[in-house]
C-alpha positions as CSV (number, residue, x, y, z in Angstrom):
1,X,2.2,3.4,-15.6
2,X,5.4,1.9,-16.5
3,X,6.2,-1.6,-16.0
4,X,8.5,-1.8,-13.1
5,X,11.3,-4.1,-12.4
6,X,12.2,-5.9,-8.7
7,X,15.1,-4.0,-6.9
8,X,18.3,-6.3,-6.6
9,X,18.8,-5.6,-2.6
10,X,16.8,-7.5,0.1
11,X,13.2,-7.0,0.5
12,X,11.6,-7.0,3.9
13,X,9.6,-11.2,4.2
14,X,6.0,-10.7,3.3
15,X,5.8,-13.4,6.3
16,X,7.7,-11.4,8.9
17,X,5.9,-11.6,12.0
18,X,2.9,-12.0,9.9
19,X,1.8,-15.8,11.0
20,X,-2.0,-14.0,11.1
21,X,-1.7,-14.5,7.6
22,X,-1.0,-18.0,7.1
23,X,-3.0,-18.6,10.1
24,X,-6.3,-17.0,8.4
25,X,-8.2,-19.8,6.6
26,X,-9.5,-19.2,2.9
27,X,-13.2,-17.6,2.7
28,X,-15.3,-20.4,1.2
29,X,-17.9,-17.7,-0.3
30,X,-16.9,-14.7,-2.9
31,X,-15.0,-11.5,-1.3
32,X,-16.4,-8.1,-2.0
33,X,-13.5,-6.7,-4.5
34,X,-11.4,-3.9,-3.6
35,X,-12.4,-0.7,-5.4
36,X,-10.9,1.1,-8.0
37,X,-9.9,4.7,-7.1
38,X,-7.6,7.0,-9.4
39,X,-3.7,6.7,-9.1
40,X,-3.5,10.7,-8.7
41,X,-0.6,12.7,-10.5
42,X,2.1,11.6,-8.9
43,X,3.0,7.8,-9.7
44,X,6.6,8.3,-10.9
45,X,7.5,9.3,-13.9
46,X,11.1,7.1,-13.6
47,X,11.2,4.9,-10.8
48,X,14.2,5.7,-7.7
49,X,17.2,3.6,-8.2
50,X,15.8,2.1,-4.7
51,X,12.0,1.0,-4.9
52,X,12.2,-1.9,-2.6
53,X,9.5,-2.3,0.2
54,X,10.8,-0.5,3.2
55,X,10.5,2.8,2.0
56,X,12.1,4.3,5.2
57,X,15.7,3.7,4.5
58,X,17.3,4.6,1.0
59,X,19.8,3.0,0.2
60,X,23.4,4.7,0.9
61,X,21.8,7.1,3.3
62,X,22.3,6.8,7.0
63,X,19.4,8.5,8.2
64,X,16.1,7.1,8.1
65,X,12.7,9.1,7.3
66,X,10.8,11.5,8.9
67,X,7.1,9.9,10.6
68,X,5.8,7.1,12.6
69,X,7.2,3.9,11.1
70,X,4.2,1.6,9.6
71,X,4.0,-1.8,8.6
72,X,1.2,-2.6,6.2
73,X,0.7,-6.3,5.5
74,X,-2.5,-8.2,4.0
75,X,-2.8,-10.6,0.9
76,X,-3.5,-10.3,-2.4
77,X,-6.9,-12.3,-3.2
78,X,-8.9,-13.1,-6.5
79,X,-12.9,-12.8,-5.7
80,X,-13.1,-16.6,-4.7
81,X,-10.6,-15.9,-1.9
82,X,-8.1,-17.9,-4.0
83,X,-4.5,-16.5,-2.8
84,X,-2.7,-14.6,-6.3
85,X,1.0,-15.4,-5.7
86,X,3.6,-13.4,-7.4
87,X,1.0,-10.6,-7.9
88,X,3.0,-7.2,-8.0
89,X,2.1,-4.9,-5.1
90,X,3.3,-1.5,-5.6
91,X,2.8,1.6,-3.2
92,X,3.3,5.8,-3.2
93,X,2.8,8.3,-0.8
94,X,3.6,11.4,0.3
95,X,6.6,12.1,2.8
96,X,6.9,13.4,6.6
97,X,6.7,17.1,5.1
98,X,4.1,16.7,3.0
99,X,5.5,16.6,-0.3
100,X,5.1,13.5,-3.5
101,X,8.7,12.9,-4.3
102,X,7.5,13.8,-8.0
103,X,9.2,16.7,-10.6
104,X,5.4,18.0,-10.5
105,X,5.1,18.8,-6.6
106,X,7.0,21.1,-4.8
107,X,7.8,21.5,-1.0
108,X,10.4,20.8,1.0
109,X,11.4,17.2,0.5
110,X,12.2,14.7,3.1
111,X,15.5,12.7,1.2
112,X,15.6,10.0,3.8
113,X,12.2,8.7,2.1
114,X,11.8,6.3,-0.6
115,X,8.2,7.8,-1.6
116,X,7.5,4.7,-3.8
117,X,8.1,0.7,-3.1
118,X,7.0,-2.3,-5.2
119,X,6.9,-5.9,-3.7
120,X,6.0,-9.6,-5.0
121,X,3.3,-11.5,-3.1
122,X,3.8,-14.7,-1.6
123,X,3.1,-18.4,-2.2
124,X,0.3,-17.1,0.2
125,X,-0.9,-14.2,-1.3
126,X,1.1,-11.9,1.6
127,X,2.9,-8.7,0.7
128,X,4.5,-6.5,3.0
129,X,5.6,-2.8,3.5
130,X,7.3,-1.5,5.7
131,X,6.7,2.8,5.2
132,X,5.3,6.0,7.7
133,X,2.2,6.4,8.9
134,X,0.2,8.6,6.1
135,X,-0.3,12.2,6.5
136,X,-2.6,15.2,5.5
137,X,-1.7,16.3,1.6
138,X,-3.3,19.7,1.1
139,X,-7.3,18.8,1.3
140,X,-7.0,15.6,1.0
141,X,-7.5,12.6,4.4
142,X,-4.1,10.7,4.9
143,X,-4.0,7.7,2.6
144,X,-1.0,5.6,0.7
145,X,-1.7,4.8,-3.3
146,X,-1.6,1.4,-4.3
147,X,-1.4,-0.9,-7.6
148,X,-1.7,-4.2,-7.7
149,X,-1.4,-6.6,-10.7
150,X,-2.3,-10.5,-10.2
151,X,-1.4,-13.2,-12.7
152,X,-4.4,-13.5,-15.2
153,X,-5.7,-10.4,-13.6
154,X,-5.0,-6.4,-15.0
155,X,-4.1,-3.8,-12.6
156,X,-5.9,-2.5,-9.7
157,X,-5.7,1.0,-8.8
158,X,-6.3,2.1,-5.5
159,X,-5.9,4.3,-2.2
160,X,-5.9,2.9,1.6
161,X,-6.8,5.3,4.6
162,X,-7.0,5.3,8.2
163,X,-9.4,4.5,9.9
164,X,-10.4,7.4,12.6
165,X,-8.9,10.2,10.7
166,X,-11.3,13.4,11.1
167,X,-10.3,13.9,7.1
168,X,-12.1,10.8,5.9
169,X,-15.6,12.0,5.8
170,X,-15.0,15.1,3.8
171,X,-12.2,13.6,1.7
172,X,-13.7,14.1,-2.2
173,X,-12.2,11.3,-3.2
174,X,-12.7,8.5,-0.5
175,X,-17.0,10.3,-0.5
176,X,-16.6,8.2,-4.5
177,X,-16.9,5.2,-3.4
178,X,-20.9,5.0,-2.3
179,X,-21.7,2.1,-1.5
180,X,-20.6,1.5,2.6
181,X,-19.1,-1.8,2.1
182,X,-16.9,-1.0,-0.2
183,X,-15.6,2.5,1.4
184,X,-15.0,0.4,4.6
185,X,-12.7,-2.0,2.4
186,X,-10.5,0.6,2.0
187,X,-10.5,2.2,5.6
188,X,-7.7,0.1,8.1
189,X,-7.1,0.4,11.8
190,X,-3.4,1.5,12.5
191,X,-2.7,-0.4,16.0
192,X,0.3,-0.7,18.1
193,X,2.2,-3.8,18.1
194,X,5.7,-4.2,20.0
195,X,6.8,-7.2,18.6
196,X,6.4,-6.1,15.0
197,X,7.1,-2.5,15.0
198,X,8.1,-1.3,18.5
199,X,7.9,2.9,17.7
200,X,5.3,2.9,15.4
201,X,2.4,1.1,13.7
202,X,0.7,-1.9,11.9
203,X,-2.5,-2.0,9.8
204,X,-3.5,-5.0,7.7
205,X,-5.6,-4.4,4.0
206,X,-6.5,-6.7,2.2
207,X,-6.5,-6.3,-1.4
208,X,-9.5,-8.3,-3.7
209,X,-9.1,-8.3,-7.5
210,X,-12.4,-8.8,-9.0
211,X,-13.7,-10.4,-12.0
212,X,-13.9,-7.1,-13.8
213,X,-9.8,-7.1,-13.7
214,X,-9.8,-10.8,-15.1
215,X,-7.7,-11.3,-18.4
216,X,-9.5,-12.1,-21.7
């Protein structure tokens, strides 16, 4: 994947309305790391002039994207539960319609949605994104791709889902991961929350890089 750069306009707060993060205490024993799933086809090939995190505006459009607004928070954490601040976050879905906003899908596109979004975590460890809930692609559950590279760590490739969806148990990819623990990592309750996103959703996932992904 290429390296990406930060997008000059403003970024949605990683701490917005997300006091549960700071508010969380350390664990004091070793986190079960986040598994590694493939990136799929569709991580761009050239990254969209706009690849902040709120992927349902772009900028100089008015509209805003099809779906059910999401706000997926959590914190990037090395295996000892120590907080990996500045770690790159980066997330891809598809849109509303269906369709990767990639040269190698087709479909009717959606042009109100970003499709990709890249963030910096926080002194804290918190990122934040503000995107649609996830839908159906073809045979596949909903889920949203992500990458995440920590300082001193390598890059973490991996897919969240939702929790509930009647997809998940047949999904090909998701049925990978074996071991229950770690498939649940991966699996987040979307709830409702008026304060934080009045028409739509938020879902927290915590992301774990693990000793494998260590540097050296």
């Amino acid at each position: 994947m290429a390296k990406p750069h930060l997008p000059r306009r403003r970024l949605l707060s990683a701490g917005l309305g997300g006091l549960a993060l700071a508010a969380t205490p350390l664990p004091a024993f070793a986190l079960f790391p986040t598994p590694r799933q493939t990136a799929g086809p569709f991580y761009p090939e050239t990254l969209p002039l706009d690849h902040d995190n709120d992927l349902t505006r772009v900028e100089g459009q008015a509209a805003t994207a099809k779906g059910e607004p999401t706000q997926v928070f959590g914190r990037v954490l090395g295996e000892d539960g120590r907080p990996l601040a500045g770690a790159r976050v980066e997330i891809w879905q598809c849109d509303a319609l269906g369709t990767y906003h990639h040269p190698r899908d087709s479909g009717r596109l959606d042009p109100a949605f970003q499709g990709y979004g890249q963030t910096l975590a926080d002194e804290s460890g918190g990122y934040r994104f503000r995107t649609i809930r996830p839908v159906a692609y073809g045979s596949r559950t909903p889920h949203i791709h992500f990458a995440v590279s920590g300082p001193g760590h390598g890059t973490l490739v991996t897919q969240m889902y939702v929790a509930g969806e009647p997809r998940n148990e047949g999904d090909f990819i998701l049925r990978r991961i074996s071991d229950p623990q770690a498939r649940a990592s991966v699996i987040v309750e979307l709830r409702r929350d008026a304060a934080l996103e009045p028409e739509g959703w938020v879902g927290r996932f915590e992301l774990v890089l693990g000793r494998s992904l260590l540097d050296g």
